[in-house]
Structure formats: structure tokens, C-alpha cells
N, C-alpha and C positions, 0 to 999 in steps of 0.2 A: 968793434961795436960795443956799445955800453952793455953793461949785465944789468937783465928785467929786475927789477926791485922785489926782493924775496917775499911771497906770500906767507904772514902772519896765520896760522891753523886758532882757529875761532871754533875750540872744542864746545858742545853742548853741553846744557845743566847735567844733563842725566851722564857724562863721562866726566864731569868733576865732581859728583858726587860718589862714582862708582867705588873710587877705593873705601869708604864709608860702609856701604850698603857689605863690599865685599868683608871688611873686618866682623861686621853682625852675623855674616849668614856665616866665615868659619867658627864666632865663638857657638853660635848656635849648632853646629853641625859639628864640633867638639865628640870626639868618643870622651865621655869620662865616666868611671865607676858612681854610680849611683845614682847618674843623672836624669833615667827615666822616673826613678822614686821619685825625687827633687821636684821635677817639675809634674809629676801627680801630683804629690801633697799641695804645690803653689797653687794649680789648677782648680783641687778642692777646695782651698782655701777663701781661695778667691771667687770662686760661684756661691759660697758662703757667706764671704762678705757684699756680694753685689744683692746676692736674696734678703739682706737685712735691709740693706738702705734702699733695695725696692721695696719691700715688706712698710719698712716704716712711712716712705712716701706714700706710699698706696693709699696705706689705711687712713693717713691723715685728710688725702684728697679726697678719696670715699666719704670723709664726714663732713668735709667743707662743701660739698654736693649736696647733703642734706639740709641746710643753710639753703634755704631761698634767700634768692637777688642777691647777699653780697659771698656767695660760695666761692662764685669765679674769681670775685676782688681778692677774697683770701688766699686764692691759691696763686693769685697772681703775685702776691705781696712777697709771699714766702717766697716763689721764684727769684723776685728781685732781689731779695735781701741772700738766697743762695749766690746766686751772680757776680752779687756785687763784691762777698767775697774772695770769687774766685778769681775776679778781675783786680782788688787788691795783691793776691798771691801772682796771678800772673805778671803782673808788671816789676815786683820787686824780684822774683825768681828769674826775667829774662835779663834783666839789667848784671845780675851777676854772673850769671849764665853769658852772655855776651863777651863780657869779660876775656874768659877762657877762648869761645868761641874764635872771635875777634881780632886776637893780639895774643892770646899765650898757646894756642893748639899746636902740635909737635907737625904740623901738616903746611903748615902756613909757609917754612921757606921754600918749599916747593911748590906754591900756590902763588904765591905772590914774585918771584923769579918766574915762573912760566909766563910764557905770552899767551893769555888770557883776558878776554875781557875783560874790565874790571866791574860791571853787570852780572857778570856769569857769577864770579866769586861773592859778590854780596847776595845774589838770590841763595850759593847754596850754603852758606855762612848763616842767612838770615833764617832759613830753611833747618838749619842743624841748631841754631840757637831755641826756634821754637818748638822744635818737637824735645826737645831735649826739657825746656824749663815745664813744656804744657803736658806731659804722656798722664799726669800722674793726675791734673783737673780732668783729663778727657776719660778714664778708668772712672774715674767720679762720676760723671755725668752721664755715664751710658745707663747703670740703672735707672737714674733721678729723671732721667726724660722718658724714659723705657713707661716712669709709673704715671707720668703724665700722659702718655699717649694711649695707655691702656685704658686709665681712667675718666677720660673724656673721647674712646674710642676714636682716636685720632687716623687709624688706620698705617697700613705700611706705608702710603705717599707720606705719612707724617713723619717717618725716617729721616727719606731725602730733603725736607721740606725744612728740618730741623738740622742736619748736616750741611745746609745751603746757607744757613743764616749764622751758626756756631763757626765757621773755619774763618769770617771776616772779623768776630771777636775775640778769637784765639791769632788772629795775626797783626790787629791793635798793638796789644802791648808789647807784641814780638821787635815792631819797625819802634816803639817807643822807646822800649828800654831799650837796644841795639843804638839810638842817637842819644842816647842819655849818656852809656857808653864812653860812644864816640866822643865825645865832646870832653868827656871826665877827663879822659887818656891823652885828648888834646892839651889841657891845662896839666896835667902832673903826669909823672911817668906810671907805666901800668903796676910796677912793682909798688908804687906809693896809695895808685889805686886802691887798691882793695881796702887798704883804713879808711878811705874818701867813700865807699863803700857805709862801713859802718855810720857816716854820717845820715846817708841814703836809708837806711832802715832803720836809724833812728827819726825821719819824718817821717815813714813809711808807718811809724809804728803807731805815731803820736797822730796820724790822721786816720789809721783805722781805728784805734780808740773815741776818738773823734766822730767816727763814722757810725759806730756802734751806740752811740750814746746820740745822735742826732737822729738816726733811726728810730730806737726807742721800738725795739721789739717788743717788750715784755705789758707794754699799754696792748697792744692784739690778744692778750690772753685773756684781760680785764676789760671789755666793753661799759663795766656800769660803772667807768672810771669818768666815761665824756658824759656831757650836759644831757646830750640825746641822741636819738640813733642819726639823725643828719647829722651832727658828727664826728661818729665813728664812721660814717662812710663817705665822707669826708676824707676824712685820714686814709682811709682806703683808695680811693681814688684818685687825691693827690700823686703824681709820680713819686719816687724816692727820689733819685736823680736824673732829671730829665738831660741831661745832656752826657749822661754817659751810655757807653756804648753797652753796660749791661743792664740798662731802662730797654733802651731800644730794643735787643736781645728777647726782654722779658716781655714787650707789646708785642713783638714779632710771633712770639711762639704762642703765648694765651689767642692772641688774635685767631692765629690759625686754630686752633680748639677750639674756641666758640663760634667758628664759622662766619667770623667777623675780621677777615684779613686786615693785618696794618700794613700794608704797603708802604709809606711812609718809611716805616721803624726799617725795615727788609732795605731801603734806596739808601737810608744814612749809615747801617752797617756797611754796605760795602764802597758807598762811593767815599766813607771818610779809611774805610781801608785803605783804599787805592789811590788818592790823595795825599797819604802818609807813607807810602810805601814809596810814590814818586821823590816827596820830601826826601823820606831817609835813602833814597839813593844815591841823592842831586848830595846830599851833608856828606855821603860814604866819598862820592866823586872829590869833594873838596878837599877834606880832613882825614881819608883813610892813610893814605900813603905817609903822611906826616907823622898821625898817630901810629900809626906801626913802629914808625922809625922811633919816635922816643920808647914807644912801650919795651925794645930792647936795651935800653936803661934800668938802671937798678939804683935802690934808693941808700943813700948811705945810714948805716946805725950804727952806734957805735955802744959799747958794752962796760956802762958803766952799776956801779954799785949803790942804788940809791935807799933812800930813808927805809922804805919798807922790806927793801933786800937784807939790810942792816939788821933789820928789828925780826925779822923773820931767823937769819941764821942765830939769835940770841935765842928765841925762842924754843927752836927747832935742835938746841943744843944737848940738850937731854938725851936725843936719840944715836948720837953719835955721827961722825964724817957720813959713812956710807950711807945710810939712811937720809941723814939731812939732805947729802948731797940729791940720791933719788927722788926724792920730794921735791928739790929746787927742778930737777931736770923736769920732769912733770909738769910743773907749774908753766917753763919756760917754753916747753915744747907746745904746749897750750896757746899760751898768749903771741906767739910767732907765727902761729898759723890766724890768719885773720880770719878765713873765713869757718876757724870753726869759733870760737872768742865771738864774733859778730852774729854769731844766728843766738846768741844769751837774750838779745835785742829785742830780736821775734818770740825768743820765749816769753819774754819780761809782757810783750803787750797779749799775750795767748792769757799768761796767769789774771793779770788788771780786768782783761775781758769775762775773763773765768766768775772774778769776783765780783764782779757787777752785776754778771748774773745771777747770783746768790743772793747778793743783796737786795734785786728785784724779784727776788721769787713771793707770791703770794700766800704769806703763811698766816693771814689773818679773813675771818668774813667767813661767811657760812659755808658749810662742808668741812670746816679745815677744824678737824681733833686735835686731842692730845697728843693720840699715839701718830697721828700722820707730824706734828711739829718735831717731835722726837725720830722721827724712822729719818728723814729727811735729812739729819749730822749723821746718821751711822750711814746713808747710803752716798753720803759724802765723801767717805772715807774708798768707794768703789772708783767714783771720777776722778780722784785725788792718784788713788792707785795709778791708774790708768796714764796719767801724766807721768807723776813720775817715771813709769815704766817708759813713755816715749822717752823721756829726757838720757834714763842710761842707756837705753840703743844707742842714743845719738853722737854719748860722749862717753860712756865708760866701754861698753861692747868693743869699741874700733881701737881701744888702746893697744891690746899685743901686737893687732896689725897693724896699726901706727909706727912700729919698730921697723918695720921694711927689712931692707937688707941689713941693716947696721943690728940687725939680731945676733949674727955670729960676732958683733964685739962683746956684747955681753954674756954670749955661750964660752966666749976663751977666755972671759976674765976670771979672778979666782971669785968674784961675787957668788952667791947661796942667789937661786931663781927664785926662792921663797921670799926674800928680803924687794927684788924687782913687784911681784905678784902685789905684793901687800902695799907698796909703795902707791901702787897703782887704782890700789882698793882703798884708802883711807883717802887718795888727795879727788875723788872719782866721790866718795861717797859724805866723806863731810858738805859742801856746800850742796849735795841732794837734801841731807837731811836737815839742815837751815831753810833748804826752801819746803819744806814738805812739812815742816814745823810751823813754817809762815803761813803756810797755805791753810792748815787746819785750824789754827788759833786765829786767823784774822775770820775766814768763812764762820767759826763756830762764834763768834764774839757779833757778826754780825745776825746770826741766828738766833742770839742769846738761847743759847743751847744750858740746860743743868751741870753741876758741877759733876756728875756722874758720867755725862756724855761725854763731858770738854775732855775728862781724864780718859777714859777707853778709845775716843779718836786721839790723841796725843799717842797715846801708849800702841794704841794700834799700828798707826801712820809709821812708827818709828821703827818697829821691827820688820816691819814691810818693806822699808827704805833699806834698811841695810841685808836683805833678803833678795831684792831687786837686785842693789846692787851686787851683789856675791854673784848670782846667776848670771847676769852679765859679763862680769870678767873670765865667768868658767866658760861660758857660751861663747862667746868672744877668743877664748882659746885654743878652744877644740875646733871651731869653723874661721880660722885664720882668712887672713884676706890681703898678703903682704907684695900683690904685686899692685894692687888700686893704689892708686897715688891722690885719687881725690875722697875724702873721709865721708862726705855725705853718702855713698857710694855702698859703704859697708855694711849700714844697719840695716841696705834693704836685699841682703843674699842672703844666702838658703840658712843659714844660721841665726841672723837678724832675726827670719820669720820664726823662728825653731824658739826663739828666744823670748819672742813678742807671744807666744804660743803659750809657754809656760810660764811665761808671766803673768796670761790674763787667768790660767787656771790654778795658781796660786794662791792669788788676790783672792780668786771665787770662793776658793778653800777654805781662805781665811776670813772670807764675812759670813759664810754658811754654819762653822763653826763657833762664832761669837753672836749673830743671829739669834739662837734660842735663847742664851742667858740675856742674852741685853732688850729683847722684849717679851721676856718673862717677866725679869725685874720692873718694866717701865709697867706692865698690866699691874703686879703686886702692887706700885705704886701710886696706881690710880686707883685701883680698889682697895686700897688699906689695907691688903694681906700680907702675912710671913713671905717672905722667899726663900728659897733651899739655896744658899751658897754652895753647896754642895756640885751643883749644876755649873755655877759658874765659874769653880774653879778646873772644873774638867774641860768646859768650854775655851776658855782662855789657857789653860795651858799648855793645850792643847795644838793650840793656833800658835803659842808659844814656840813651843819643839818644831813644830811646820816651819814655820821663820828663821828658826836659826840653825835644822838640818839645811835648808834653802842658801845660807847663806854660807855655813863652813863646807857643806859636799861640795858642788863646784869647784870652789878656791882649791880645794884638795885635787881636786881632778883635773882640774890646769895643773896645778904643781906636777903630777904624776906626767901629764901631756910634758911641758916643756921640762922636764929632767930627762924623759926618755926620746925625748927630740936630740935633745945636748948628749947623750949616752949614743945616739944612733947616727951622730956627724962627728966622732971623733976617729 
């Protein structure tokens, strides 16, 4: 008799997901020394942070409330203009995200060999790409709706109501960037990907600039900038972008508030979800199996010695072999990893955005003083901080753990850890301070700030910079992170935060301190009075010493950290 034809096992979503779920709940349920602190302080930290950005939401909607007839349009405005960019972030965050998800996960030969639907694997693919690229908008958004629903008393069904509408615009860009993906991996192998990538956020960058500037926020601050109040509201009731999914999003949710449902908005969030979700599964049916197969392909490069490698090791000769050489190694380990070289991208259009800002701030017309045109470059010198601070979590903090394992080659060599340390602090902190140089001299030129101010932001900005960075590398040492293999990864653990912590109490340090003399002086100056120098050089040198204890303690205390690392593996 013939043998029955073997029944194929057709697991469910929820048992191909499960070894996932299961790697969370062990790292979660982890004994480790000092992990209940750990996750206290994040937990304060974080009800901290969500009470700010409900606090500031709040108070804004409170006042747009008191604005009869176009209170609602304001708040709706704002909505969309939040949305919109969390819908730019989401779509370029899943697309790289995807990536990984897709074609590079250490899970996949076992997922892709099993006889499994191939359904099953794209729901929970699509599924781990989106919560992975979204956790960090949805942390965002729970205060920011939180202040909306309080303030228009939306009640608890406004929870579910707002829950019901947010998971079809959080799963948009998930099926988009995911065939964006697909498609890339299809034409070039996955390893060539990721530079194809940087192409991707560079439009990504060049349309949110785009996007910010066709917006034209800063016309909603000035109303007696239009002909007349038809229209300013006008402009208000215009959609932003009526065909995307965070217009829709933002009719969906105001509607429900003023007790004027758009149904509408609610039917095109999800039926263009699920429409798209159909698409990218019908693309994954086609184009998965193909793209996988090349994505294990690797791209050739080859290792040659060009113009600015040349002109670099001539340069770099003063400092001798060892030194040059850690310096090239830096550089190189940098520009090899694409995806950390590719988020400069995102930063470059964060700075352009920054400065447009600036340049549209209204420092002229009634109310607006002396002393407010002047406070406005020194409190520049706060936002400015604040960036740069993101930028060394991002890229100097993860450096000793960027060493991974290949740390015990440099612990056996006869190399000095001190000569590594610094290597990694000068090539980490020079192009912070070219940008943090760029940043205050182009904002304060656009300010047309006094040659008084140009010089204390310049001078300030600079010792801040290399304060920053010192802290980072010391921080960065003491809270290692050398088995994460993806670098985005590091500046957000318990050290990251420790680090983002004493940075921002730094900074505070340091404009509290420079604070008194710098508008002591600007009052002396408006009123024709003496000033006490005296003041100011206590002030400033003050903030001095701050900066540069900030910047050589750490380095020292890495130093101490990795000799007695090297001293306690021998």
C-alpha cells in the first residue's frame, strides 16, 4: 500500500514567536547584582520624564482652550505637526530595522528551514520589526495623549478609542518600510544594503527638512503676520497633509474630543492598513525566498590606500606608529559600520532643522527687550549642550564597548591602555567640537548676538564639548556593554542613562554659574553702569574648573577601570 502523504505541522503565530518572548522574559528575570537599583532609578526617571512632556502638553492645551473658536484648530495643528513627525521617524527606523529583522537575525536559518507557513513567518517578522523600530514613538505618545484626553476630558473610553486608531498607524510604516526592504535586498545583496540604506536617509532627510519648512510652524506663533484673522484660520483648517496617515490619525483623535467623530479618518486608517499589509505579504510571497538567498551574499572590498589615507598618515606623523596607527583604527572601525557612519545623516537634517528654528524665532515687535534678545544666545548655549550630549552617547559612550571580544588583544599587547583611552577621546571629540563650533557661530550670527555674547557662547560651548566628551568615555567604561553586537543598543542601558543624567546636570552647572555675570554685565550695559569684573571672573572660572575636572576625572577613572581589568585577567 502506498505511504499517506506526511502532514506538514502548520505551528501558530504565538509558537513562532515564542522563543522571542522567551529570550525577554529570561533577560528580564536575570538575577544580577544591582538590578533592582537599575531599574528604580529608570523607573524614576522615566515618570519624570513622561510628567514633563505631560506637564508641557497640558499647559499648552489649557491655553489654547482659552482661545475661542480656533483653540481646537490649535490643538489640532500641533497634533499633526507631532504625528507627522513621528511618522517620518517611523518609516525610516522600520526600513532599517527590517533589515536586521528580515535577512540578518541569527533565528532565521531555523525559521526559514522549518516547514512553516510562510504567512506565519512574515506576521511574526513584521511583528518584531515593528515593535522593535515603534517602542520608543509609543513611550512618547502615552503622556502626549494622556494631556490630550485630560484636557478635553475625553474620559477612559478615550484610551481604547485612541489605542483603536494608533496601532493601524504604527503598522503603516511597519508593512512599508518592511517592502521597501524587500525590494532593496532584492536588487543588491544585504551586506551591500546597508550603504543603499544611507542613500534612503539621505531622502528621508531632505524631505523632512522639506517637510518642516512647507509646514511653516513658526507663522502659528505670529498670527499678525496674515492679512486677517480669515486667514489665520485658514491656515488652520487647511489639513497639513491630507493623504497621510498622520492627518487621518490627527482628525480621528480631535474629532473624538470635540465630540464630533470623523469616521471617515478611523475607516482610512485601517482599511489602508490592511490593504497594505495584504500588498506586503503578496511582495514577501514573491521576493522573500529569493531575497534571503542573496542577502547571504557578501559584498567584496577591497583595502586599498587612498588620497586622504595618504595625506592623513603624513599628517598624523608627529604622533608617532602607535598612536597614528589607533587613530586610523578609529576612523576605520567607524566608517565600516554603516549603520553607525549613516545616522551623521539624521543628525545633519536634526542640526538644519535646529537652525531654522532659530532663525525663525521672533526677536523683533512688541514685548521683545534687550535683555530678552540677549538671554535667548546664552540659553542657546543649554539646547546646544543638550545635542551635543545626545550625539556622545551615540558615538563616543559605545566605544570601549565597540571593542567586544577583541579587548583581550589589546590587554596582551605591550600597548599603554592610556595611549587606546585617548585615541578614542581626541578622534570622538574633535569633530563634536567642529560641530558645536558650527552650531553656535552660525545660531549666534543668525541672532546677530554682541561680540560679548559671540565670545562666552564660543568659549562656553567649547569646554562643554570636551567635558561631554571626557564623561562619556569615562561612563562608557565603567558601564561596558561588550556583548550587544548592535551599537544603537548601548547608549540606551543603565549607564547611557547614568551618563545622559550627568550630563544634563553639568550643563545646568554650568549656565547657573555663568548666569549671574553674564546678565549682570548685559543690565550694566543697558544702564550705563560700572561692572565688577570681579564677579565675572569667579563666575567663569569657575564653570572653568567644572569642565575640565568633568573632563580629565572620568578619563582617569576609565584608565584605573581598564588597567585593573588588564591586572585582574592575567
Amino acid at each position: 500500500m502506498p505511504e499517506a502523504p506526511a502532514v506538514r505541522p502548520d505551528a501558530p503565530l504565538l509558537h513562532v514567536l515564542t522563543p522571542k518572548w522567551l529570550t525577554i522574559r529570561a533577560r528580564a528575570t536575570a538575577q544580577e547584582r544591582g538590578k533592582g537599583a537599575r531599574i528604580g532609578l529608570l523607573a524614576f526617571v522615566g515618570a519624570l520624564f513622561w510628567a514633563f512632556v505631560f506637564g508641557l502638553t497640558y499647559r499648552l492645551l489649557v491655553y489654547f482652550k482659552t482661545v475661542e473658536e480656533i483653540g481646537p484648530l490649535l490643538a489640532g495643528k500641533l497634533l499633526g505637526m507631532i504625528l507627522i513627525g513621528f511618522l517620518s521617524l517611523l518609516v525610516l527606523s522600520n526600513v532599517i530595522s527590517a533589515l536586521s529583522s528580515f535577512f540578518l537575525a541569527r533565528d532565521l536559518d531555523i525559521l526559514v528551514s522549518a516547514p512553516l507557513d510562510w504567512l506565519r513567518v512574515y506576521g511574526a517578522k513584521l511583528l518584531e520589526t515593528g515593535l522593535v523600530s515603534s517602542w520608543m514613538v509609543m513611550l512618547m505618545s502615552i503622556p502626549m495623549f494622556t494631556a490630550f484626553g485630560v484636557a478635553y476630558h475625553g474620559g477612559w473610553l478615550c484610551a481604547a478609542f485612541i489605542l483603536a486608531v494608533f496601532v493601524p498607524f504604527l503598522m503603516i510604516p511597519s508593512v512599508v518600510g518592511s517592502a521597501v526592504t524587500l525590494l532593496l535586498v532584492n536588487i543588491f545583496p544585504a551586506r551591500r544594503t546597508r550603504d543603499i540604506l544611507s542613500v534612503i536617509a539621505v531622502l528621508s532627510a531632505g524631505g523632512l527638512v522639506l517637510l518642516f519648512r512647507l509646514v511653516r510652524p513658526e507663522q502659528l506663533a505670529r498670527p499678525e503676520g496674515f492679512r486677517s484673522l480669515v486667514d489665520f484660520i485658514t491656515v488652520l483648517r487647511t489639513p497639513t497633509s491630507p493623504f497621510l496617515p498622520s492627518e487621518w490619525l490627527q482628525r480621528a483623535v480631535m474629532g473624538y474630543l470635540t465630540n464630533r467623530p470623523d469616521w471617515l479618518a478611523v475607516y482610512l486608517l485601517w482599511t489602508t492598513a490592511a490593504a497594505l499589509f495584504v500588498l506586503g505579504a503578496l511582495l514577501h510571497r514573491a521576493l522573500y525566498a529569493t531575497g534571503y538567498s542573496k542577502a547571504q551574499e557578501s559584498a567584496q572590498r577591497w583595502a586599498r590606500a587612498g588620497a586622504m589615507q595618504r595625506w592623513g598618515m603624513r599628517a598624523l606623523a608627529p604622533l608617532g606608529v602607535l598612536r597614528r596607527e589607533l587613530v586610523f583604527k578609529e576612523i576605520r572601525l567607524f566608517f565600516r559600520d554603516t549603520t553607525q557612519w549613516s545616522q551623521l545623516i539624521l543628525l545633519a537634517v536634526l542640526v538644519v532643522v535646529y537652525v531654522f528654528n532659530i532663525k525663525f524665532l521672533p526677536l523683533t515687535g512688541e514685548g521683545i527687550t534687550m535683555l530678552l534678545v540677549n538671554l535667548i544666545p546664552f540659553l542657546n548655549l543649554v539646547l546646544a549642550g543638550f545635542v551635543l550630549a545626545s550625539i556622545a552617547a551615540r558615538f563616543i559612550f559605545p566605544g570601549v564597548s565597540l571593542e567586544g571580544r577583541t579587548l583581550w588583544l589589546l590587554r596582551s599587547s605591550p600597548m599603554a591602555v592610556r595611549d587606546l583611552l585617548w585615541a578614542k577621546f581626541w578622534v570622538g571629540t574633535i569633530p563634536l567640537l567642529v560641530l558645536a563650533l558650527g552650531i553656535v557661530a552660525v545660531t549666534d550670527y543668525l541672532l546677530q548676538v554682541s561680540d560679548f555674547m559671540f565670545f562666552v557662547s564660543v568659549t562656553t560651548i567649547t569646554l562643554m564639548t570636551f567635558a561631554l566628551a571626557g564623561m562619556a568615555l569615562g561612563f562608557g567604561t565603567l558601564f561596558p556593554q561588550f556583548e550587544t553586537e548592535n551599537a544603537a543598543q548601548i547608549p540606551t542601558s543603565f549607564g547611557g542613562l547614568l551618563y545622559m543624567m550627568a550630563s544634563i546636570s553639568m550643563i545646568a552647572a554650568v549656565v547657573i554659574l555663568e548666569a549671574g555675570p553674564v546678565f549682570g554685565y548685559v543690565n550694566a550695559r543697558l544702564r550705563s553702569e560700572p561692572f565688577d569684573i570681579q564677579e565675572m571672573m569667579i563666575g567663569f572660572g569657575a564653570a572653568a574648573l567644572l569642565c575640565i575636572a568633568a573632563t580629565v576625572v572620568p578619563i582617569r577613572v576609565a584608565l584605573t577601570r581598564l588597567e585593573a581589568t588588564e591586572r585582574g585577567s592575567g
